[in-house]
C-alpha positions in Angstrom: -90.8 43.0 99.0 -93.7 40.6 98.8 -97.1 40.9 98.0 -98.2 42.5 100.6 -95.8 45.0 101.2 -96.4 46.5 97.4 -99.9 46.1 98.1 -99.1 48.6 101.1 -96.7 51.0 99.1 -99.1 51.2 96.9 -102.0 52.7 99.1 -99.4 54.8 100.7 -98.6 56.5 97.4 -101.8 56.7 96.3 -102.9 58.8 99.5 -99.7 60.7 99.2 -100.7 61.7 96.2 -104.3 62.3 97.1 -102.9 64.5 99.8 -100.6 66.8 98.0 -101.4 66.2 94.2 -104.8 68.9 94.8 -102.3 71.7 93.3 -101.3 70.2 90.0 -105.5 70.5 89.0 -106.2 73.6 91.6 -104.5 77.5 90.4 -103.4 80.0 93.2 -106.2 81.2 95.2 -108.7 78.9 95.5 -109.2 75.8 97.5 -107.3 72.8 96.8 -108.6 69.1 97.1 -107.4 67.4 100.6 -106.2 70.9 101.7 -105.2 70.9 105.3 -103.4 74.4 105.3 -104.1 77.5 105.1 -104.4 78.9 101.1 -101.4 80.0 99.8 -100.6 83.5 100.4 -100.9 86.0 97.8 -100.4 89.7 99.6 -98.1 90.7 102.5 -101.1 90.3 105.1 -101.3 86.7 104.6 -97.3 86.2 104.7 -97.8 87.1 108.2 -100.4 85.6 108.7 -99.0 82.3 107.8 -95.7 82.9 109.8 -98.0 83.8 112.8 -100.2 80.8 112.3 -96.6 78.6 112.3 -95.2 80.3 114.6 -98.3 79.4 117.5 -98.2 75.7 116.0 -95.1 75.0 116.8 -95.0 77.0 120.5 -98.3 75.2 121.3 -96.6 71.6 120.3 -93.5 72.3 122.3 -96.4 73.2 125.3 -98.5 70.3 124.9 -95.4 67.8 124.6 -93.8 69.4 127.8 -96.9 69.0 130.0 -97.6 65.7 128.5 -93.9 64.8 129.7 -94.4 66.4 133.4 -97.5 63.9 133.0 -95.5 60.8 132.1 -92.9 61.3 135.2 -95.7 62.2 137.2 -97.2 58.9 136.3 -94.4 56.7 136.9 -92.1 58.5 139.4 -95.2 59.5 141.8 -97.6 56.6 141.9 -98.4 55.1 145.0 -95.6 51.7 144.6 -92.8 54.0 143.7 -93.5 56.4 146.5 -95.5 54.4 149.5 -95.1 57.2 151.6 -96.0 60.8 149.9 -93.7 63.9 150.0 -94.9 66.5 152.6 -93.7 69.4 150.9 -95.8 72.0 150.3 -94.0 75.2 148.6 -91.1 75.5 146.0 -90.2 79.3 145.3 -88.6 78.7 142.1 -91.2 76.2 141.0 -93.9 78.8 141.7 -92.0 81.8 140.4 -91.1 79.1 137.4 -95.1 78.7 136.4 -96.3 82.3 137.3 -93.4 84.0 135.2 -93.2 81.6 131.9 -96.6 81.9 131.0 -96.2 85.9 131.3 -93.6 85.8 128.9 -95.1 83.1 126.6 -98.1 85.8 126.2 -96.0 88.8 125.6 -94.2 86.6 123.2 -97.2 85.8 121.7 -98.7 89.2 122.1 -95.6 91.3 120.1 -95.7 89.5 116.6 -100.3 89.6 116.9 -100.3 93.1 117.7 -97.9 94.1 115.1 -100.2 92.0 112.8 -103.4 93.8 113.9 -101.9 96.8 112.9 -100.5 95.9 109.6 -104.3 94.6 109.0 -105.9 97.9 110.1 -103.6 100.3 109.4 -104.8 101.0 105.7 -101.3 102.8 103.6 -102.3 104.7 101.1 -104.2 103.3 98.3 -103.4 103.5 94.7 -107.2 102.2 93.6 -110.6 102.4 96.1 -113.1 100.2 95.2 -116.5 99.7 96.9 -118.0 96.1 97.5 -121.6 96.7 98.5 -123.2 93.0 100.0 -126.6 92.4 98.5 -128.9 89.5 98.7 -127.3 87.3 97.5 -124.4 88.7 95.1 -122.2 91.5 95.2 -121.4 94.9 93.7 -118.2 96.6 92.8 -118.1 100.1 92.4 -114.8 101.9 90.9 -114.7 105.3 92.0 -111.3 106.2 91.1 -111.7 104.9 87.5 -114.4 106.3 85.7 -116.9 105.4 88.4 -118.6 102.8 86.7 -120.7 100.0 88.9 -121.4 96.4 88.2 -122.9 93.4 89.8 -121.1 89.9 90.2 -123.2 87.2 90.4 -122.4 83.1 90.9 -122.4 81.5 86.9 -123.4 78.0 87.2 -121.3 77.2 84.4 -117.8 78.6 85.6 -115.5 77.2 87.2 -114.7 75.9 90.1 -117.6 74.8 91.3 -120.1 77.7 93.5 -116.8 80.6 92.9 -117.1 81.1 89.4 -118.6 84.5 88.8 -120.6 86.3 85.6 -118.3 89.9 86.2 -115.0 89.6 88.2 -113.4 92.0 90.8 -110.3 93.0 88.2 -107.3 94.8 89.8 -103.6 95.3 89.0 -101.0 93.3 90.4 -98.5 95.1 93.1 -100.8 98.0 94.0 -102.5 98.6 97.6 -106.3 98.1 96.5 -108.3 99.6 99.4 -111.7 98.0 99.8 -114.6 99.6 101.7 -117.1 97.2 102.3 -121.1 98.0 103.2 -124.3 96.0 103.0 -127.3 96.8 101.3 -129.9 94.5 102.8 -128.1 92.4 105.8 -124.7 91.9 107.2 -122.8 90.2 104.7 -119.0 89.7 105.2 -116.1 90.2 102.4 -113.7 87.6 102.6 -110.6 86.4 100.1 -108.7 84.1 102.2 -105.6 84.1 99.9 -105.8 87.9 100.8 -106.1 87.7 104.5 -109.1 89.5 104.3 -111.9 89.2 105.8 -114.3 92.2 106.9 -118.2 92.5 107.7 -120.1 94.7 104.9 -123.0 96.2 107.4 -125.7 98.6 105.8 -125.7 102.0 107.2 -121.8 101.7 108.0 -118.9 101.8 105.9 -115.6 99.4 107.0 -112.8 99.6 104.8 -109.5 96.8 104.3 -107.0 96.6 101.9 -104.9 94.3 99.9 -102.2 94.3 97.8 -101.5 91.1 95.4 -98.1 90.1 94.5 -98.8 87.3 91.9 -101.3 87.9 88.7 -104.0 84.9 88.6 -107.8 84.4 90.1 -108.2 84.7 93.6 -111.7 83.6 95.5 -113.7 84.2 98.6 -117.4 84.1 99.4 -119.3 85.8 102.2 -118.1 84.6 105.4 -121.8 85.8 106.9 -124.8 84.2 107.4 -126.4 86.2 105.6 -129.9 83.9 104.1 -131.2 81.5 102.2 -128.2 82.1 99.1 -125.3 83.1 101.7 -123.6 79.7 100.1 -124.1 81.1 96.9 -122.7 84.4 97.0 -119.3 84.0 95.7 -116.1 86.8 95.6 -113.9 86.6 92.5 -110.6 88.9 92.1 -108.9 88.6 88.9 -105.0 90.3 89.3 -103.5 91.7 86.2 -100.6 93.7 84.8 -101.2 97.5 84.9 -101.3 97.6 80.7 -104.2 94.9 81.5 -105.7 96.7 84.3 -106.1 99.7 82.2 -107.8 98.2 78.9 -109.7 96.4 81.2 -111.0 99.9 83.0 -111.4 101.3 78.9 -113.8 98.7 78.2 -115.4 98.7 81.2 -116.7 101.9 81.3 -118.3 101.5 78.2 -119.8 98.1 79.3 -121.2 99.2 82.7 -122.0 102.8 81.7 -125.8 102.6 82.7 -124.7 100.2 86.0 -124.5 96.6 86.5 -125.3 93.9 83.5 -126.7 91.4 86.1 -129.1 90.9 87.7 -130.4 88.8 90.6 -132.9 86.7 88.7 -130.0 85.5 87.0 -128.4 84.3 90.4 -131.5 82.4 91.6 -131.0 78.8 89.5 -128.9 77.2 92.9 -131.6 77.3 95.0 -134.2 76.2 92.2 
């Protein structure tokens, strides 16, 4: 190999590891540096999510490079020097009944494995911990009304990181239980969202929506509000923390006592990004 060629290899390594070396500095739950897929999954939701989402990638390749081969022998076997004189015909039964029934069953093939997904999403089971995330310019607050009903705020800390997800007071629950969220806003529309989760659900004031989740590894897990919701909307991060139950429950001990009188934050402590 000359000159040349390890000049190449080298480059190509060096973008391979660009490419997929973002998860040896980035943990579970959290975007990753040259990311191009979707977060690894970290509840049952987002399995099938991610199955669905591979699932429609590969049926819409096989689509695109069938029509793009009709195309190709349409090109070459059809033009005007390979056929001087143009076919008359004008119906084909078996083509038409050919491009009016595959598409049908594409979409019911499609349509089984969404709906069944849809459901999963909406259909709440029944939840081992509630807790309320109430959207408010421009943080969020968590309210635990199956433990003690304590409330805090969770505000962006500009020295936590990563970068604009790090958070002063984290969402905390416990690993392999269904956490049922009910989301509302206090001001404007915000929107809950913890990709890793498969979550995603608008918090609207007056109305109360409610998701779930339940995480199967322990670690941090982000979001942010997925709504445009002002002037901080990109500063308005979500930050779950998944434990063991023993964890979960000293956690809940000392959090009474912390936020017994309500949140510790508050938003003047949020307002350095936009400074």
């Amino acid at each position: 190999m000359g000159p040349v060629g390890r000049h190449l290899l080298g480059l190509a390594v060096a973008g391979l590891t660009l490419a997929t070396g973002g998860a040896a500095f980035a943990e579970l739950g959290q975007p990753k540096p040259w990311e191009w897929t979707l977060q690894e999954s970290g509840s049952p939701v987002m399995d099938n999510i991610v199955w669905f989402h591979n699932f429609l990638f590969v049926l819409i390749t096989l689509i695109t490079l069938f029509v793009l081969a009709l195309l190709v022998v349409v090109v070459i076997k059809f033009n005007a020097r390979a056929n001087p004189v143009p076919s008359r015909t004008t119906h084909n039964t078996l083509i038409e009944v050919a491009w009016t029934l595959v598409p049908v069953l594409i979409l019911v093939g499609i349509s089984v494995p969404s709906f069944r997904l849809l459901f999963l999403e909406l259909d709440v089971p029944k939840a081992d911990i509630t807790i309320k995330a109430t959207g408010k310019q421009w943080y969020w607050s968590y309210a635990y009304p199956d433990n003690g009903k304590f409330e805090f705020d969770s505000l962006m800390a500009q020295d936590k990181q990563p970068r604009l997800l790090g958070v002063d007071n984290e969402m905390v629950v416990p690993v392999n239980k269904v956490i049922r969220v009910q989301t509302t806003g206090a001001d404007v529309i915000h929107a809950f969202a913890v990709p890793a989760f498969g979550v995603k659900i608008d918090a609207i004031p007056g109305r109360l929506n409610e998701t779930w989740f339940k995480a199967t590894k322990t670690g941090m897990y982000y979001g942010q509000c997925s709504e445009l919701c002002g002037k901080d909307h990109a500063f308005m991060p979500i930050a779950v923390r998944v434990v063991s139950d023993q964890e979960f429950a000293s956690w809940v001990e000392t959090a009474k006592k912390k936020y017994a009188s309500g949140g510790t934050s508050t938003y003047a402590s949020a307002a350095g990004p936009t400074q």
